[in-house]
C-alpha positions as CSV (number, residue, x, y, z in Angstrom):
1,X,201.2,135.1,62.8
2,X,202.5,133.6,59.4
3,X,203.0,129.9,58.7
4,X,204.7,128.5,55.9
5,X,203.5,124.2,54.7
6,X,206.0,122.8,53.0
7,X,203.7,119.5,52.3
8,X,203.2,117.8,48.5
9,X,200.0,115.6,49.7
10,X,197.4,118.0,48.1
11,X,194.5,116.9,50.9
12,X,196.2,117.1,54.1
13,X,197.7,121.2,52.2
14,X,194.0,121.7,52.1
15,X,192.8,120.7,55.5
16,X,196.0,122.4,57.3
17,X,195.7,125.5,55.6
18,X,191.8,125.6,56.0
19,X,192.3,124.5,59.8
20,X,195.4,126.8,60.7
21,X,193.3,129.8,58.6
22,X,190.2,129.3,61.1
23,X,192.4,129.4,64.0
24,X,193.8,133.1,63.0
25,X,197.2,132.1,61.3
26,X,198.2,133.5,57.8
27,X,199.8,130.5,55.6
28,X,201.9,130.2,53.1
29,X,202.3,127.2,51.0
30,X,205.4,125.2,49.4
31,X,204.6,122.0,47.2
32,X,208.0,120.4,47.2
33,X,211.5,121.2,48.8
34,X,212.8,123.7,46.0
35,X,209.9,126.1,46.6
36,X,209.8,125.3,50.2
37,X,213.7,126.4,50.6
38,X,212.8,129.5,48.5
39,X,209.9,130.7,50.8
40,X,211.7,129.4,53.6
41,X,215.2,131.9,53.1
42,X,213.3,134.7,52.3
43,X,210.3,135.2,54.0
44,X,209.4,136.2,58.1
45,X,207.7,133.0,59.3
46,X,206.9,132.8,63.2
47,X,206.6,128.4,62.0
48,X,207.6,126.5,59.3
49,X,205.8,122.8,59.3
50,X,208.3,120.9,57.2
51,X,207.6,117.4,55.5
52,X,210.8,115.0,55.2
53,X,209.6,113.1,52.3
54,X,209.4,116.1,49.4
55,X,210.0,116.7,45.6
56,X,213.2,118.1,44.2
57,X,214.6,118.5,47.3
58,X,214.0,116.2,50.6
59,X,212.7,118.3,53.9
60,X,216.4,117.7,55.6
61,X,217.8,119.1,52.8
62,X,215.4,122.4,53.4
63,X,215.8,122.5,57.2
64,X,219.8,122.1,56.1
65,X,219.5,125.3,54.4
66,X,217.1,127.1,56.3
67,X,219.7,126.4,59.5
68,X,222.2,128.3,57.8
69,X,220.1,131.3,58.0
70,X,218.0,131.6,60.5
71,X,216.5,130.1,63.5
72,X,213.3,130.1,62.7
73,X,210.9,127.4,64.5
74,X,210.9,124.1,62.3
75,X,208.4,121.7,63.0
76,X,208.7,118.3,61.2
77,X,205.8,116.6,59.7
78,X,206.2,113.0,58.3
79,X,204.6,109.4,57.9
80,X,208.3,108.0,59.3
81,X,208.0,106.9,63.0
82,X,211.5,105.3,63.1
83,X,214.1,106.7,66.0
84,X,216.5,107.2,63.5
85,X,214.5,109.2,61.6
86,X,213.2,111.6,64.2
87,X,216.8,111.9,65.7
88,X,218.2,112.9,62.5
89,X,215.8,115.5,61.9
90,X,216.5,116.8,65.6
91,X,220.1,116.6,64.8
92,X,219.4,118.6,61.4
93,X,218.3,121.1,63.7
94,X,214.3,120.5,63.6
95,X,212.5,122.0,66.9
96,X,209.9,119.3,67.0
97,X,208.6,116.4,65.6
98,X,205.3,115.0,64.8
99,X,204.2,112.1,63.0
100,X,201.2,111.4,60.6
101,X,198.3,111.1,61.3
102,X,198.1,113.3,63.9
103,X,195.3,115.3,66.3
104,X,194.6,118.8,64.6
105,X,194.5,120.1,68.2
106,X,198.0,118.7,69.0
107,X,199.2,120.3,65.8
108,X,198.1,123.6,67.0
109,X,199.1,122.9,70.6
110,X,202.9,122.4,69.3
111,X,202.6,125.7,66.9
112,X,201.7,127.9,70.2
113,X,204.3,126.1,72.3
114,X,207.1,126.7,69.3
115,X,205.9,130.2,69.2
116,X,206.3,130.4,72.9
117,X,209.6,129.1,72.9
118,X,210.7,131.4,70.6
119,X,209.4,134.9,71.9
120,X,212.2,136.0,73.7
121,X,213.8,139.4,73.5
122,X,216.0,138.0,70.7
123,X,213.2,136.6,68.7
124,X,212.8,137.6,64.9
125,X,208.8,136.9,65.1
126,X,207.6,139.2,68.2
127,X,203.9,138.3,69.5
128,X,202.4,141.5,70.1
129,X,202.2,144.2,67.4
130,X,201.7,147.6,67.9
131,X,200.9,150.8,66.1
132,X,200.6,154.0,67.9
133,X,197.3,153.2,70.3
134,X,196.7,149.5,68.8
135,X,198.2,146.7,70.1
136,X,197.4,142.3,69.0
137,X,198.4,140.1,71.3
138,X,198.5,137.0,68.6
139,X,199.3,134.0,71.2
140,X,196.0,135.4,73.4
141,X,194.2,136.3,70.2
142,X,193.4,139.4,71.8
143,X,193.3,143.1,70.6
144,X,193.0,146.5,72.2
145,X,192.7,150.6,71.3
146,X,193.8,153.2,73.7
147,X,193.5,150.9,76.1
148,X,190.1,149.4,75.5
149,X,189.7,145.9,74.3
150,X,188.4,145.2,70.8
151,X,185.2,142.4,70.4
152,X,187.2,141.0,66.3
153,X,186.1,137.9,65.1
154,X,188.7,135.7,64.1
155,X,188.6,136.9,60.7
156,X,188.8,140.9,61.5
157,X,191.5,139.8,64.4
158,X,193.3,137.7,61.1
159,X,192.7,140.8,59.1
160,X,193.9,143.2,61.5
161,X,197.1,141.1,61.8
162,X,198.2,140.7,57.9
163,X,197.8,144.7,57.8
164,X,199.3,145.9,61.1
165,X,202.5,142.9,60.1
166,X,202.8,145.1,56.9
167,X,202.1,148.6,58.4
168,X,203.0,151.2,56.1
169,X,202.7,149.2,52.9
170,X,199.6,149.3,50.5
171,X,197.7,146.5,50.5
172,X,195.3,145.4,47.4
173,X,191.9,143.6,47.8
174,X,193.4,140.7,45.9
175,X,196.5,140.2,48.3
176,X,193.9,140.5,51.4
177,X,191.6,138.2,49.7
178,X,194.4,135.2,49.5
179,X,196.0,135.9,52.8
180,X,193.0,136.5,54.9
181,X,190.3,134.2,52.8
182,X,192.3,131.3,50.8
183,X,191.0,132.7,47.9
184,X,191.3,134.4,44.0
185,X,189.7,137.8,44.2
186,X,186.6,138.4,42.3
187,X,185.5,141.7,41.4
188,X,182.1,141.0,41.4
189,X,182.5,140.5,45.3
190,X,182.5,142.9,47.9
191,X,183.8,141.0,50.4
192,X,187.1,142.4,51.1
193,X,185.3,146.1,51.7
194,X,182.5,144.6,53.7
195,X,184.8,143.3,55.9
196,X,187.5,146.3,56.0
197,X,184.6,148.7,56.8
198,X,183.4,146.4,59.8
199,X,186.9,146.7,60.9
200,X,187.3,149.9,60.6
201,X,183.8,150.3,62.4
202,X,185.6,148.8,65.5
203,X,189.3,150.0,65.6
204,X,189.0,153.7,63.9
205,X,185.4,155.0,64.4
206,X,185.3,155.0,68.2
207,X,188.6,156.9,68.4
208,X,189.9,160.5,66.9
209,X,192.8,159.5,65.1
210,X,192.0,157.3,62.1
211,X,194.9,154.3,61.5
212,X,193.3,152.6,58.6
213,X,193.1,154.2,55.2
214,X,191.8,153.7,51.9
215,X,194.0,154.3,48.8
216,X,191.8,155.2,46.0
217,X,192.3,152.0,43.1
218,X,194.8,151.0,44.8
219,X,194.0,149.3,48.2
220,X,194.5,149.3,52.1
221,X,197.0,150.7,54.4
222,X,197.1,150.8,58.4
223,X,199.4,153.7,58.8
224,X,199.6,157.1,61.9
225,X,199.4,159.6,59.5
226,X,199.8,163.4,60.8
């Protein structure tokens, strides 16, 4: 499940993507309304959490743009508690609305209902993924093989999400390191392989066809491979 902040107050960036990273999400992260309406048009985001009150470009000018692509769940974050405010961002074509500060836990409550409300057959962001015998159900947080249910942590079940979303494509240690840890790769770690072997230990070695492969100098792939 992918987030994208589109926030310019560097603390409360920090503490949602270091909250919504612990509770299994992937984020992405826009400092001020161009960059946010860049990210916004082209990437597959099951949420966007959208501050009005942005640089370059305000966050009704982003939902604006975004509207005119794609229906993509928009919830609005904002210091503003006027009516007029809120209603406008409704009528701009927001989903929700909530207003700072705010309860972590209601932030994540409205994420999963968004995220419910938007699962339907027509949906562009489905909640389960599958790949031949493996199957994440991201709203439960729950994964299975061949059947048999899987005991991931949240950061395997976070892992095993950012590679089964891009299925097919190589992965490097560095992109798994920001997406799955908030953090620069550094190649005196071995975090990344620690962590894909441990994986591996739980969806692949129990079973006789192996779905996640290492690319010599080059990275990760989940694939079905003949």
């Amino acid at each position: 499940m992918r987030l994208l902040v589109v926030e310019d107050e560097s603390r409360l960036i920090d503490y949602l993507a270091k909250g919504l990273t612990e509770n299994g999400y992937v984020v992405d992260v826009a400092r001020d309304g161009i960059e946010g309406k860049r990210l916004a048009e082209g990437g597959d985001y099951s949420v966007v959490l959208l501050d009005v009150m942005l640089p370059g470009i305000d966050g009704f000018g982003v939902l604006r743009a975004m509207r005119a692509r794609s229906n993509t769940p928009v919830l609005m974050l904002t210091a503003r508690d006027k009516v007029e405010d809120r209603v406008r961002g409704l009528q701009e074509g927001a989903d929700d609305y909530l207003v700072k500060p705010f309860a972590f836990s209601e932030l994540l409550a409205r994420i999963s209902a968004l995220m419910r409300r938007g699962s339907g057959a027509t949906s562009m962001h489905p909640t389960t993924l599958r790949l031949a015998g493996l199957e994440l159900d991201l709203l439960g947080r729950k994964a299975w093989r061949d059947g048999r249910r899987l005991d991931l942590t949240a950061k395997e079940f976070l892992l095993l999400t950012v590679l089964l979303r891009r299925r097919g494509q190589i992965l490097s240690r560095t992109t798994l390191a920001e997406q799955v840890w908030d953090m620069n790769f550094d190649s005196d770690t071995n975090l990344v392989e620690v962590a894909v072997r441990r994986l591996r230990a739980k969806i692949d070695d129990p079973f006789p066809q192996r779905l996640l492969h290492t690319v010599r100098g080059m990275g990760y792939v989940l694939e079905e491979r003949s």
